[in-house]
C-alpha atoms as a printed R data frame, in Angstrom:
    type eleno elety resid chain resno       x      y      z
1   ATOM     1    CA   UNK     A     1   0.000  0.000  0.000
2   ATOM     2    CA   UNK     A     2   1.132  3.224 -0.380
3   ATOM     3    CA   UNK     A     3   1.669  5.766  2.017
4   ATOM     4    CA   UNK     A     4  -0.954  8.508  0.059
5   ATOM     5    CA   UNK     A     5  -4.022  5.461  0.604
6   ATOM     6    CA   UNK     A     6  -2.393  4.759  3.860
7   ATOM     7    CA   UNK     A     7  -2.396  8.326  4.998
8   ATOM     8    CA   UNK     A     8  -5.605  8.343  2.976
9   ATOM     9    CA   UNK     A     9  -7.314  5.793  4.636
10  ATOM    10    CA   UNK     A    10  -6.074  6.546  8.161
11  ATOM    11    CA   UNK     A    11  -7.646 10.386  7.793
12  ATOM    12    CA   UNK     A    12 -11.065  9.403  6.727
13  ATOM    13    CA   UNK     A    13 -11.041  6.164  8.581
14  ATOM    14    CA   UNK     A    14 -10.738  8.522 11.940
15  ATOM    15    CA   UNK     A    15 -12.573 11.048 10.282
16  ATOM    16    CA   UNK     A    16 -15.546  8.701  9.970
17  ATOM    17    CA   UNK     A    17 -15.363  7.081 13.198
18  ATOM    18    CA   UNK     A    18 -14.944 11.006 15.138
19  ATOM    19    CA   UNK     A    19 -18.929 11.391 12.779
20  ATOM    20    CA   UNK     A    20 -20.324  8.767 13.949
21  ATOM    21    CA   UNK     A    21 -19.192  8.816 17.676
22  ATOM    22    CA   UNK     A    22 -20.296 12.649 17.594
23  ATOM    23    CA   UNK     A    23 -23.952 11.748 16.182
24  ATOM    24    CA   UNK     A    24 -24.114  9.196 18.998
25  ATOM    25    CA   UNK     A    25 -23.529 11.165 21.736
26  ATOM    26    CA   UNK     A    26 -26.110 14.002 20.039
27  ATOM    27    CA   UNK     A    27 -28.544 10.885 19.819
28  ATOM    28    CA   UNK     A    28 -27.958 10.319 23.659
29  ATOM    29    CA   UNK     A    29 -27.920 14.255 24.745
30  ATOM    30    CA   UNK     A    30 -31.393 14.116 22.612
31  ATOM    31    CA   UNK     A    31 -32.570 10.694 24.557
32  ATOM    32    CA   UNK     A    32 -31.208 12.175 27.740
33  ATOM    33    CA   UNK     A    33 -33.196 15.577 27.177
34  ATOM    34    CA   UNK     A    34 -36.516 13.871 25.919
35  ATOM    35    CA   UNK     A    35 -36.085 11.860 28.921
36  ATOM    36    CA   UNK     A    36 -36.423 14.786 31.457
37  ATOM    37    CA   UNK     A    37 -38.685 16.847 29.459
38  ATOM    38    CA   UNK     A    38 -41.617 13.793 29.854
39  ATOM    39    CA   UNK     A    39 -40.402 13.814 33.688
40  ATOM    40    CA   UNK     A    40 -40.918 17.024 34.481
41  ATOM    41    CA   UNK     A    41 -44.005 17.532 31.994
42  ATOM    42    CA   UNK     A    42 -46.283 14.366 34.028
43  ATOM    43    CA   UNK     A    43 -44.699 16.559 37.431
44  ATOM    44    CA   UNK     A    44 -45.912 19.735 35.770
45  ATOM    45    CA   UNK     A    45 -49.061 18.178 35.014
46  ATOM    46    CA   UNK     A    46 -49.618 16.088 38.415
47  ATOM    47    CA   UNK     A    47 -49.138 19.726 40.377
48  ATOM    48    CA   UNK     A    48 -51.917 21.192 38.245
49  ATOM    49    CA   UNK     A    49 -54.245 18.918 38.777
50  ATOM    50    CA   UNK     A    50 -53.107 18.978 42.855
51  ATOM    51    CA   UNK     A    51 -53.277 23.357 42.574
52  ATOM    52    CA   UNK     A    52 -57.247 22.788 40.464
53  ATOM    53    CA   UNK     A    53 -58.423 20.444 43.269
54  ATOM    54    CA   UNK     A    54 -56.975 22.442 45.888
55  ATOM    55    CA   UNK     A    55 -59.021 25.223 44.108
56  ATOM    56    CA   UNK     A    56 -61.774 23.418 43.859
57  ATOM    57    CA   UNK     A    57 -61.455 22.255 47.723
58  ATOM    58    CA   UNK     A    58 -61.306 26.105 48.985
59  ATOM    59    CA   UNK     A    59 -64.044 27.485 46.438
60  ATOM    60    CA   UNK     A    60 -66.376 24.824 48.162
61  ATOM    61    CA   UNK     A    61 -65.477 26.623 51.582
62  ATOM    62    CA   UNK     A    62 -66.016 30.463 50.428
63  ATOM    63    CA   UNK     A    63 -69.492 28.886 49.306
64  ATOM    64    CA   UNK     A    64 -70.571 27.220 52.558
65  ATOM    65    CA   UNK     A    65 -68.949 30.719 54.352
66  ATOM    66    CA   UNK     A    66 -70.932 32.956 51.497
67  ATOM    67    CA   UNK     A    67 -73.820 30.796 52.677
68  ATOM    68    CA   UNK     A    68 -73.813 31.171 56.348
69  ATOM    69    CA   UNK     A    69 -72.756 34.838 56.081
70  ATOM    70    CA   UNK     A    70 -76.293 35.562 53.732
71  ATOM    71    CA   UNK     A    71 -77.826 33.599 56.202
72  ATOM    72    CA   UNK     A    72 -77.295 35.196 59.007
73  ATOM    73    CA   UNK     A    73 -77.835 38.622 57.618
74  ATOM    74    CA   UNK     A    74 -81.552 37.185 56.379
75  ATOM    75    CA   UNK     A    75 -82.254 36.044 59.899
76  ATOM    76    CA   UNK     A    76 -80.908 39.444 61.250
77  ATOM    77    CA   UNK     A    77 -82.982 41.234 58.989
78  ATOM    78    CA   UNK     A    78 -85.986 38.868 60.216
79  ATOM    79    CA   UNK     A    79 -85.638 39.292 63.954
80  ATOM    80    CA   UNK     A    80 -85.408 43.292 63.232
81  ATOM    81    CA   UNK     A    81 -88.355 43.172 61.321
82  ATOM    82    CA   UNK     A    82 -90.284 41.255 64.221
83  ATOM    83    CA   UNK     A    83 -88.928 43.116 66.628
84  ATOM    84    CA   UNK     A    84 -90.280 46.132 64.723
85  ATOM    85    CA   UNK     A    85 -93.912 44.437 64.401
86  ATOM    86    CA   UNK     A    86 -93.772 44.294 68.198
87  ATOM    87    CA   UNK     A    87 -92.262 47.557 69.216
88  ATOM    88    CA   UNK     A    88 -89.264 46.186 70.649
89  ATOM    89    CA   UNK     A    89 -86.585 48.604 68.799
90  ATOM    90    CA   UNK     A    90 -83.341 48.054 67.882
91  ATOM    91    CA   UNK     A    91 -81.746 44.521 68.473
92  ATOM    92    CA   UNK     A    92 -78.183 43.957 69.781
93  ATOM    93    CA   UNK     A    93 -77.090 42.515 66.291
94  ATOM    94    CA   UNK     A    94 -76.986 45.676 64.251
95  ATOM    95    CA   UNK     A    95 -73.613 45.501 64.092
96  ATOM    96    CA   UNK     A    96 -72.768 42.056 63.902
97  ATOM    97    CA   UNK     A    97 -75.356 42.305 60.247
98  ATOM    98    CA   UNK     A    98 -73.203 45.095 58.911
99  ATOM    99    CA   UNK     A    99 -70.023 42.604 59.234
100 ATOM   100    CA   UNK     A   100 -71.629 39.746 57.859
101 ATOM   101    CA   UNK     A   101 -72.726 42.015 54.969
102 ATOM   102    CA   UNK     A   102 -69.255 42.856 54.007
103 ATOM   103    CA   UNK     A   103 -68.386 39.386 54.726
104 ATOM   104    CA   UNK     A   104 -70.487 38.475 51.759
105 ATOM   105    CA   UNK     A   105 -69.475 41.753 49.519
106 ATOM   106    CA   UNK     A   106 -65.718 39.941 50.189
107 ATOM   107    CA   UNK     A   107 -66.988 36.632 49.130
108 ATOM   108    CA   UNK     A   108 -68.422 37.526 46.158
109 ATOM   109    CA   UNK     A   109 -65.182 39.081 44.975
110 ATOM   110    CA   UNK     A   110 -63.667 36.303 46.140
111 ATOM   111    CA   UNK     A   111 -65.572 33.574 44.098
112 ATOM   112    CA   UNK     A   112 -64.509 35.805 41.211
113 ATOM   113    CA   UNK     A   113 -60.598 35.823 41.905
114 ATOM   114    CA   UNK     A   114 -61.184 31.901 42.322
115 ATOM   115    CA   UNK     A   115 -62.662 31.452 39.895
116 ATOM   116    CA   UNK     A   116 -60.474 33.262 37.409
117 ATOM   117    CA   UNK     A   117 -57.922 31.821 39.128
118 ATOM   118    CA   UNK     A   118 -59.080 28.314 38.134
119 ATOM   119    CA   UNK     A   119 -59.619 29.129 35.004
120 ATOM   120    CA   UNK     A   120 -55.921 30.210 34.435
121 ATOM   121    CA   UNK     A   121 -54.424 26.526 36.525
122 ATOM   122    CA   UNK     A   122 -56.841 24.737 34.028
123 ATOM   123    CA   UNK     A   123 -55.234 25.760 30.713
């Protein structure tokens, strides 16, 4: 043999060998990569389901508290109406009916930021 086709044949021997040892290690970067991507996509996906039923969870409790808070203003404004009809006056829970009515103004707003809220986690 010749020393141009062993030269020859050394260079692109190497040559070929450095090609395909660099495509597998892009191959593995690209396994490797996929690999964590799908890992920390189902985590990504498990903590928004976690965050929409946590959301769900605490919207449930503003509605029982919306509840009991229009509640107890309707049964304030029924005992001052009685006590009206009999001439009784002013009851003692004037005051707690004005906080339960902003305790339902704060819920409303609240079941909007919730909900908006939920709306964003579910996309």
């Amino acid at each position: 043999m010749t020393t141009e086709k062993l030269v020859n044949k050394l260079l692109f021997g190497k040559t070929e060998l450095k090609s395909e040892k660099v495509e597998l290690t892009l191959a593995d970067d690209i396994q490797k990569g996929l690999a964590a991507y799908k890992t920390l996509d189902d985590a990504t996906k498990s903590q928004k389901n976690k965050a929409r039923a946590a959301l769900d969870v605490y919207l449930s409790s503003v509605g029982q508290a919306y509840q009991n808070a229009k509640n107890t203003v309707d049964n304030i404004t029924a005992l001052e109406a009685k006590a009206k009809e009999l001439g009784l006056g002013d009851t003692p829970f004037t005051t707690y009916k004005k906080e339960m009515i902003g305790k339902t103004n704060g819920y409303k707003s609240l079941f909007t930021f919730i909900d908006n809220l939920a709306t964003s986690v579910s996309k």
